[in-house]
NULUMBA-229899 format. One record per residue (C-alpha): residue in three letters; y, z, x. Coordinates in Angstrom, 2 decimals. Layout:
N
  voza       yy       zz       xx
   ALA        Y        Z        X
...
***
This chain:
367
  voza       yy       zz       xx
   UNK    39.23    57.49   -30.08
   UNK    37.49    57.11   -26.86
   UNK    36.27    60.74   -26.96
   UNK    35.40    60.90   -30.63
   UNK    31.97    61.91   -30.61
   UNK    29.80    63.41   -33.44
   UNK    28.31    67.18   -33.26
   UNK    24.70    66.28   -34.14
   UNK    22.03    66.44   -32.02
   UNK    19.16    63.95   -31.59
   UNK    15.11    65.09   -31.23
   UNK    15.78    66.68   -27.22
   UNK    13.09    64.27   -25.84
   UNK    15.85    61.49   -26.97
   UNK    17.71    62.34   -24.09
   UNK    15.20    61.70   -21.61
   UNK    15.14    57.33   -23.04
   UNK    16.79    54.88   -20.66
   UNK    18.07    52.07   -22.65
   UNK    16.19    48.82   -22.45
   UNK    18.04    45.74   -20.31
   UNK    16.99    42.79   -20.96
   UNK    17.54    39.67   -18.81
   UNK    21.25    38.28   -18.48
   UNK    22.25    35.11   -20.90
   UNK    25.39    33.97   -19.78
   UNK    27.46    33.84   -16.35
   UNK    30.78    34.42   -16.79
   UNK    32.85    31.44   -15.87
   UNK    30.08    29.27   -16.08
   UNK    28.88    26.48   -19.07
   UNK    25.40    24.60   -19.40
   UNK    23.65    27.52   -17.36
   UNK    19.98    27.68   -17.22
   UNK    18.50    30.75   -18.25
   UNK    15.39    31.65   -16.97
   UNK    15.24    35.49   -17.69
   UNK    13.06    36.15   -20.83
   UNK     9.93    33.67   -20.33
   UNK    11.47    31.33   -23.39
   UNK    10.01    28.26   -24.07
   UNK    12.26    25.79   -22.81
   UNK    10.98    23.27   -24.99
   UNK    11.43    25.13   -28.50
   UNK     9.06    25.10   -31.19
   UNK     6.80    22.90   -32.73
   UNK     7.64    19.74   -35.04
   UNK     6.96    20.86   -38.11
   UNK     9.12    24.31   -37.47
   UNK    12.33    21.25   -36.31
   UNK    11.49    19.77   -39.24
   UNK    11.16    22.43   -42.12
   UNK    13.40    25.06   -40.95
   UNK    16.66    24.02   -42.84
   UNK    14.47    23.44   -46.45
   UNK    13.41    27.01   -45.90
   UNK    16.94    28.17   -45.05
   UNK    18.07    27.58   -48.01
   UNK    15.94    30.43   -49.74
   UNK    16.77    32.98   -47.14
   UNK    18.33    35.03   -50.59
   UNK    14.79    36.04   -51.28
   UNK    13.00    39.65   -49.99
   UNK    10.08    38.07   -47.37
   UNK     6.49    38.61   -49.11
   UNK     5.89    43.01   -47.63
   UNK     2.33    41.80   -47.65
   UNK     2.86    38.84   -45.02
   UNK     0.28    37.43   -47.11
   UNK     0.06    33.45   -46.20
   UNK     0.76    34.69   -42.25
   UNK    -2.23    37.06   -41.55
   UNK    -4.31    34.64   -43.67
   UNK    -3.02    31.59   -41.28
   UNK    -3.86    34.35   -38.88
   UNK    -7.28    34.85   -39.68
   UNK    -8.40    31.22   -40.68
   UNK    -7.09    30.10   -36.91
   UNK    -8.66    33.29   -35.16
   UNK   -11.63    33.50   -37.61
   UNK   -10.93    36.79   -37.56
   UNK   -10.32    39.16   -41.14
   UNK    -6.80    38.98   -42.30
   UNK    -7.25    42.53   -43.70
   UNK    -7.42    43.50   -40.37
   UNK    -4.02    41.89   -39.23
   UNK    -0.60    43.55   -39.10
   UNK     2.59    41.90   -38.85
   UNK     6.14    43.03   -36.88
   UNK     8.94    42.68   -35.87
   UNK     7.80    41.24   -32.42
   UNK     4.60    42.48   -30.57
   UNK     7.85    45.27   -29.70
   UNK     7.47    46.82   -33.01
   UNK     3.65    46.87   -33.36
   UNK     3.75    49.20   -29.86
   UNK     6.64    51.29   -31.11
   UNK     4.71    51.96   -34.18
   UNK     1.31    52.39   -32.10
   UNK     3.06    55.41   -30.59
   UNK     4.57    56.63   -33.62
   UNK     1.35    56.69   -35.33
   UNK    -1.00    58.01   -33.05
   UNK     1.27    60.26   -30.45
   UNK     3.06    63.42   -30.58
   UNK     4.09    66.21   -28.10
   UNK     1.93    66.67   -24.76
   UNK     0.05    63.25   -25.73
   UNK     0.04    61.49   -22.98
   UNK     0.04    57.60   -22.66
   UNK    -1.13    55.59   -19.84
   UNK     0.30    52.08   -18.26
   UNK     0.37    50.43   -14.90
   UNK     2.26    50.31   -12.40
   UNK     4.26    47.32   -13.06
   UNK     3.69    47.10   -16.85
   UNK     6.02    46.16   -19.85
   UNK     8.68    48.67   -20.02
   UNK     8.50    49.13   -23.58
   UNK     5.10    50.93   -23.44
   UNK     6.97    53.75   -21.28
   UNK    10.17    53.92   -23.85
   UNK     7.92    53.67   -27.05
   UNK     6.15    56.94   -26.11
   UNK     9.07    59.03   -25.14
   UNK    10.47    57.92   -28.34
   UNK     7.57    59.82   -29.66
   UNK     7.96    62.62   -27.12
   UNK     5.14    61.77   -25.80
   UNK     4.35    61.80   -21.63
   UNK     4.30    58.37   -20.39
   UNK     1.84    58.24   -17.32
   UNK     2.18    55.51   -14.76
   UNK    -1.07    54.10   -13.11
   UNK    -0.57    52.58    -9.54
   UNK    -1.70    49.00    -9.47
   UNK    -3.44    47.31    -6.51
   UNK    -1.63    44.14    -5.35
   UNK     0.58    43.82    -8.77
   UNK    -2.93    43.82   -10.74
   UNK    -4.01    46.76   -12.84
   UNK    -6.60    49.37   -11.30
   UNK    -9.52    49.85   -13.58
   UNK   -10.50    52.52   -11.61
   UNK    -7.30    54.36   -11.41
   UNK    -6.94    54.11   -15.34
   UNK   -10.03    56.09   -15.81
   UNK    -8.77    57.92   -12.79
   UNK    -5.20    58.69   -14.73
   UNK    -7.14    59.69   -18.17
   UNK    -7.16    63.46   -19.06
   UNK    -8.00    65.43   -22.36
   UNK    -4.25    64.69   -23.37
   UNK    -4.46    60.40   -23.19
   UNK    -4.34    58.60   -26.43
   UNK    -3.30    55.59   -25.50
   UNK    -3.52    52.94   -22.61
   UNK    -1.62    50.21   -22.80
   UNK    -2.62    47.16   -20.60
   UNK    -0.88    43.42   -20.77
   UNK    -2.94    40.77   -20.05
   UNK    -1.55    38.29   -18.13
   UNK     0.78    41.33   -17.30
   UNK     4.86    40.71   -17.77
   UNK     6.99    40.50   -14.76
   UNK     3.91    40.09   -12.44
   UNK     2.29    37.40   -14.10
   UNK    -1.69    38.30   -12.84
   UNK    -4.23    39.04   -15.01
   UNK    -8.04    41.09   -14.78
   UNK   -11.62    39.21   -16.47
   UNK   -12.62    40.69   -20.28
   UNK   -15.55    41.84   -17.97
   UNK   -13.26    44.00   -16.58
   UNK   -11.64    45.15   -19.63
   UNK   -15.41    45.51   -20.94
   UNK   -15.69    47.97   -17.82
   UNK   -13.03    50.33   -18.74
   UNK   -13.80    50.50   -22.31
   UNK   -17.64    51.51   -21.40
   UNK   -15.90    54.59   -19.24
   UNK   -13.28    55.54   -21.78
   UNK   -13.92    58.10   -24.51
   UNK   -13.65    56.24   -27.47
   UNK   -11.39    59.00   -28.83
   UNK    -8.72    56.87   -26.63
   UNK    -6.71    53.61   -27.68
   UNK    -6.89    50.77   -25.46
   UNK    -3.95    48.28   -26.41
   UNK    -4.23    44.66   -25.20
   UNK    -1.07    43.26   -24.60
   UNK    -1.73    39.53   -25.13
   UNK     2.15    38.27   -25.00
   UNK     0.76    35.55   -22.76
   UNK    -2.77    34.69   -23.42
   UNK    -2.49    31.63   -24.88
   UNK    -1.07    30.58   -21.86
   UNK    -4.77    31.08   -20.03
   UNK    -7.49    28.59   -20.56
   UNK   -10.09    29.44   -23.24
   UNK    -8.56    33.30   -23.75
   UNK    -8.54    35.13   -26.74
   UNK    -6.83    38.07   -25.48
   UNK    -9.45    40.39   -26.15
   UNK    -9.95    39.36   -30.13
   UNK   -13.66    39.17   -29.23
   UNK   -13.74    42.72   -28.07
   UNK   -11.92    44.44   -30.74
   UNK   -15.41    43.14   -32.93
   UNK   -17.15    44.98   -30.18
   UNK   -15.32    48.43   -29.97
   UNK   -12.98    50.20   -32.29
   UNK   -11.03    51.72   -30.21
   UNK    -9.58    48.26   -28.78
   UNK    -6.48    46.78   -30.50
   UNK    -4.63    43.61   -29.50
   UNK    -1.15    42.49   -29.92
   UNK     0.26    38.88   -30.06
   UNK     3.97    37.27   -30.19
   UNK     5.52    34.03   -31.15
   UNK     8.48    34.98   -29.26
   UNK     6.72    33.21   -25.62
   UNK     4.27    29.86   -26.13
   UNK     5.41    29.30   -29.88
   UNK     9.50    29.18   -29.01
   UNK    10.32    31.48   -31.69
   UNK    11.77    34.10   -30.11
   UNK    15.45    34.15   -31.77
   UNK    12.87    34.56   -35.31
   UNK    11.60    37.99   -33.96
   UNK     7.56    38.17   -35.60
   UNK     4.57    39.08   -33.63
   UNK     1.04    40.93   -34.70
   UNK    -1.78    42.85   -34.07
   UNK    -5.80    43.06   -34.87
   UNK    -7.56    45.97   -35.22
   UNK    -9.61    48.66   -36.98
   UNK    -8.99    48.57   -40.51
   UNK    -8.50    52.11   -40.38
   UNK    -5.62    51.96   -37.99
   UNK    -4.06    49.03   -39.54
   UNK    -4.15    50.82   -43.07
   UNK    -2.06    53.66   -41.00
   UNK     0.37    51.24   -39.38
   UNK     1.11    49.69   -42.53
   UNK     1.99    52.86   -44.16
   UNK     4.45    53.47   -42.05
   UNK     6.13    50.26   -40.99
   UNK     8.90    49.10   -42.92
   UNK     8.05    46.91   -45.86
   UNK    10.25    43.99   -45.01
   UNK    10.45    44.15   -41.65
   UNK     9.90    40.13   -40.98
   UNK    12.04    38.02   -42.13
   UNK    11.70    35.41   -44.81
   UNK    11.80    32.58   -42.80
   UNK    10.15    34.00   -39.52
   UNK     6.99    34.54   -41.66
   UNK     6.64    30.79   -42.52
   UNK     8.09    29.57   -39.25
   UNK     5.12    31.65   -37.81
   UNK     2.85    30.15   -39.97
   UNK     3.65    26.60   -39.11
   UNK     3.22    27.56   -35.41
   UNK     0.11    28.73   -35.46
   UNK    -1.39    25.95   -37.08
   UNK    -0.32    23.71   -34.76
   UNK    -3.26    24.20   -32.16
   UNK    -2.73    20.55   -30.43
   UNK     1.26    21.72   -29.78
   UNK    -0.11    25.12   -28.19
   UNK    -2.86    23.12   -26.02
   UNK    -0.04    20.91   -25.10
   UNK     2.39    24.00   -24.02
   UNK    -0.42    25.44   -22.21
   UNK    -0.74    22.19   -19.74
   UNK     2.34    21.34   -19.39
   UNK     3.28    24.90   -18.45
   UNK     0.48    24.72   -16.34
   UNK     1.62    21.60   -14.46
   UNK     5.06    22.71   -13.83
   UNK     4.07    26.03   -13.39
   UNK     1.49    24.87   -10.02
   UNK     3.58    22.40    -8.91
   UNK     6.40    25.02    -8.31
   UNK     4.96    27.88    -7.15
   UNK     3.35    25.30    -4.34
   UNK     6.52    23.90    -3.77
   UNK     8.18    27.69    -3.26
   UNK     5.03    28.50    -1.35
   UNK     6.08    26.01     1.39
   UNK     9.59    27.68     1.53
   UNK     7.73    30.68     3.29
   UNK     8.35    32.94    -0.20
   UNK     4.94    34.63    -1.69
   UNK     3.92    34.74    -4.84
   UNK     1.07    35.60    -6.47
   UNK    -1.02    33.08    -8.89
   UNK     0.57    33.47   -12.39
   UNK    -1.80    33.22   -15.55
   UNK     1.19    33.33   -17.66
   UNK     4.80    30.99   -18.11
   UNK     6.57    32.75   -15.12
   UNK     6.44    32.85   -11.76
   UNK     6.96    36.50    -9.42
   UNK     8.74    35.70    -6.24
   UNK     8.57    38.33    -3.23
   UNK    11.16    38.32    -0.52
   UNK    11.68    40.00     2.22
   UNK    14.03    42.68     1.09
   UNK    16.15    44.13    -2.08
   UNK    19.08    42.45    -0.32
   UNK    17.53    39.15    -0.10
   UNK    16.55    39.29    -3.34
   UNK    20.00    40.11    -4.71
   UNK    21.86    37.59    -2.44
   UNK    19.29    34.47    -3.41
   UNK    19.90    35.73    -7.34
   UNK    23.78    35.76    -6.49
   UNK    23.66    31.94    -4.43
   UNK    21.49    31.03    -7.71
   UNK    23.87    32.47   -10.63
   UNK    26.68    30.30    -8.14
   UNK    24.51    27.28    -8.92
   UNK    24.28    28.22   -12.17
   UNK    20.56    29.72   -12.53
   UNK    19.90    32.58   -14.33
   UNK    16.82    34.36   -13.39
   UNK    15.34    38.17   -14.08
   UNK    16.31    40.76   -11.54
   UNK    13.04    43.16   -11.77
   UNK    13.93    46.47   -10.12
   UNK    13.44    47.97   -13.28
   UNK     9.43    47.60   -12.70
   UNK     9.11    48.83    -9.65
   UNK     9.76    45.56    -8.16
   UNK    13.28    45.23    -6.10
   UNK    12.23    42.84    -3.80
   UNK    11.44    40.40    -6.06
   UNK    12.62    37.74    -8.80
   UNK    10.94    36.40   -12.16
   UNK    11.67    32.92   -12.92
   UNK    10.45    31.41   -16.19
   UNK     8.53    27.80   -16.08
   UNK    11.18    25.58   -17.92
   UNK    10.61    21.49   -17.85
   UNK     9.54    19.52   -15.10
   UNK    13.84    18.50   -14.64
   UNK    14.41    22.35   -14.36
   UNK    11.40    23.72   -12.15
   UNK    12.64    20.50    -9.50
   UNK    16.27    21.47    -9.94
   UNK    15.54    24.81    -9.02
   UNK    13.59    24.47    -5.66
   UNK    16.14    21.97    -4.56
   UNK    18.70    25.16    -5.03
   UNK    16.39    27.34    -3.48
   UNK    15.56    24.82    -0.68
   UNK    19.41    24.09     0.33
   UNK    19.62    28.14     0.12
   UNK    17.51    28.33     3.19
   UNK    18.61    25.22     4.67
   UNK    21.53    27.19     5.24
   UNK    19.87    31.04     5.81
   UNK    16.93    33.17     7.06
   UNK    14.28    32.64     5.70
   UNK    13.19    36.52     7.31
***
């Protein structure tokens, strides 16, 4: 049965898709790991999301509301932003797969840096589209080498801001800068996974009032600790909303990830609390790491990048780590194979880890 194996062909620019890996979970052998892989938050959701989820469980026989009604209108009244203008997914994941689905086709080409989210890359060959790959400077997008990259063939240019694995982010006025040079016959995505990790961000809301071509995505999978409930969204032009929508699937968010959402995101005090504590144990690791002799670059978002010396540093500290029962995300995937991303957990965790790291090179190198 090994060999059975069907005689239909997929779309031939299927065979060109790696498959997606996403961090590890689990070491085998091992119990009460920590997994820092997928920038979770360690310290779950919000009260009210503890405290309502099992009332709402019980009507999980119900189709979820196609419309996402009470959502994009919790949206819009935290945002003050148009809930007409708000889409809902499966994830931020499924608002860029159906960004490419939408609005590229053959010999389209679509742009990301260096160092960017994989799925911007697989989302447009899934289209057979070209994904183009812009060279970063210092693990921080280029502006000038997007508008560099752009030909008569771009349609879209995805950018994540704070970018995921690297964790450094460019100023609006930046942003504002690219959008000025790009024809406005070209998409500009904002990834904003991570912005309400940053101080007084919006994640480019402000400038999708500004320019139609600019649209933004958001999770709750990352700050909001609903990642296992799989919603995220996106603001932008009616026009290309009204296109998304037509083609998404109708109930693609669950039931109870639509009001779990909603609960979130009206807890502003819980998100201002995530965002400092995050920020505290976030600083006072990376300083602590610093004065191991390992580099990293400021992070804007709930994970730190660590640089070492070589791939087979890298591979040997992830090793002595999974031994001490640490899981963090090997990144070689991005163009990164020197390096580690570790997610922030609590301030127990972040200590726990550098005293790992610290008896590591106790005992080793540290060049």
């Amino acid at each position: 049965m090994e060999n059975f194996k069907a005689n239909i062909n997929p779309l031939s620019y299927f065979y060109n898709i790696p498959l997606y890996e996403s961090g590890e979970s689990a070491i085998q052998g091992k119990e009460n790991v920590v997994k820092l892989s997928a920038n979770e938050n360690m310290n779950g959701p919000c009260n009210e999301v503890l405290n309502q989820f099992a009332d709402y469980s019980k009507n999980i026989f119900e189709y979820p509301d196609s419309n996402h009604f009470a959502l994009r209108n919790k949206i819009g009244e935290v945002h003050n932003i148009d809930p007409n203008r708000v889409i809902c997914g499966a994830g931020s994941d499924e608002i860029i797969q159906l960004l490419c689905r939408c609005f590229c086709e053959r010999n389209d080409e679509v742009i990301y840096t260096e160092h960017g989210f994989l799925m911007y890359k697989l989302s447009a060959l899934a289209t057979g589209a070209t994904p183009v790959q812009v060279k970063e400077t210092n693990r921080t997008a280029s502006i000038d080498r997007i508008c560099a990259a752009i030909t008569s063939n771009t349609k879209i240019i995805f950018l994540a801001n704070p970018n995921n694995p690297t964790g450094t982010m460019i100023s609006e006025i930046e942003i504002e800068q690219l959008l000025n040079k790009i024809p406005d016959n070209i998409l500009l995505v904002l990834d904003g996974a991570y912005s309400e990790y940053v101080d007084s961000f919006d994640g480019g809301i402000s400038l999708v009032e500004k320019f139609a071509n600019v649209f933004v995505t958001r999770t709750f999978s990352k700050i909001f600790g609903l990642g296992g409930l799989r919603v995220g969204w996106g603001y932008g032009a009616r026009d290309i909303i009204d296109v998304l929508n037509s083609v998404r699937s109708p109930f693609n968010v669950s039931s109870l990830g639509l009001k779990m959402a909603e609960l979130s995101i009206a807890d502003v005090n819980f998100v201002n609390e995530q965002r400092e504590l995050n920020r505290v144990n976030r600083d006072m690791l990376r300083n602590k790491l610093l004065d191991l002799g390992l580099k990293i670059d400021q992070s804007f978002a709930n994970f730190l990048l660590v640089r070492f010396v070589s791939e087979e540093q890298a591979n040997t500290i992830d090793s002595f780590l999974k031994e001490n029962g640490f899981i963090l995300r090997k990144v070689g995937s991005y163009g990164l194979p020197k390096c580690l991303r570790l997610s922030i957990g609590n301030k127990e965790t972040c200590e726990r880890l550098y005293q790992t790291l610290a008896k590591y090179f106790d005992n080793n190198d540290r060049v």
